[in-house]
N, C-alpha and C positions, 0 to 999 in steps of 0.2 A: 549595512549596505547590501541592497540583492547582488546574488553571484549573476554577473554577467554569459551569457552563451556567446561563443568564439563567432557563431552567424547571425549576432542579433546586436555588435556592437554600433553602440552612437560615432556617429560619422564624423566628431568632433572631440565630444568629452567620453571618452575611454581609457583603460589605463593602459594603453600604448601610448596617447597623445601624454598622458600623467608621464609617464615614465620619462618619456623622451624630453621634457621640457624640464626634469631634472638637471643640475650641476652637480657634475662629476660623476654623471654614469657612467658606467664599463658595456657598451653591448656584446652580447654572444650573439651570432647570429648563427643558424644552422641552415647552408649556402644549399642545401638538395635540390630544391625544387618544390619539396613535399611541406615543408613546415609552410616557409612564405613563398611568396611570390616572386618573379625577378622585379615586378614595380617595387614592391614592399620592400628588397634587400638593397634597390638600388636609393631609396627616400633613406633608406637608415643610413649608409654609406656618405651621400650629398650631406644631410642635417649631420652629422659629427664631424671631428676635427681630426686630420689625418694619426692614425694612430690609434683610435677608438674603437672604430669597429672590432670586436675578434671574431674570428672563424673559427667555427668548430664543427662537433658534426656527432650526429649518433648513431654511428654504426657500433654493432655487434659482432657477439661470436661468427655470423655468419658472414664478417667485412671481407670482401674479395672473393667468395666462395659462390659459387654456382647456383640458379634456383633450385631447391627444395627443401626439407624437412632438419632439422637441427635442434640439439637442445639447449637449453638455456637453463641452467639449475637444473629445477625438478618441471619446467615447463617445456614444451616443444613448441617452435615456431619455425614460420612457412619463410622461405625467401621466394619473393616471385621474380617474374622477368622483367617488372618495373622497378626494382633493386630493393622494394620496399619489404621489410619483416613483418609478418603478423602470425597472430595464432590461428590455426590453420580451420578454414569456413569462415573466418573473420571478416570484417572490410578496415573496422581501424589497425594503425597501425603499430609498432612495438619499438621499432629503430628502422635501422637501415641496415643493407650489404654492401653501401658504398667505400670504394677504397681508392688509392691512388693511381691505381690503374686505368 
């Protein structure tokens, strides 16, 4: 099977629709903003059965902390002011600085 690109998926048969028409999935969802959308979090929320959904999230070393520069192992990465991590000159991203705050 070719690997699908995340901006090239079929608007029908993709393996979101695969996934989702499974019995007995567990979904994670990561509520940011940044992964999916609010349509996309609120389709997966409606289509499961209360209880299903989980929330999670992937923030980093840099969770709660201010934007700029941090390491991470033997990498460093940027927090910006849109709360998102990346390695710095980047545009993808690494996690997040989201916290409970």
């Amino acid at each position: 099977m070719e690997k699908e690109h995340p901006k090239m998926l079929h608007s029908h048969d993709n393996v979101m629709q695969r996934l989702q028409a499974r019995n007995g999935l567990v979904v994670f969802l990561i509520t940011d903003g940044n992964q999916l959308s609010p349509a996309v979090l609120k389709n997966f929320f409606r289509a499961n059965p209360a209880g299903i959904p989980l929330f999670t999230t992937d923030c980093m070393t840099a969770a709660g902390a201010p934007p700029g520069r941090y390491r991470l192992t033997n990498t460093v990465v940027e927090a910006g002011l849109d709360r998102i991590v990346r390695k710095p000159g980047e545009t993808c991203y690494v996690g997040s600085s989201l916290s409970h705050r």
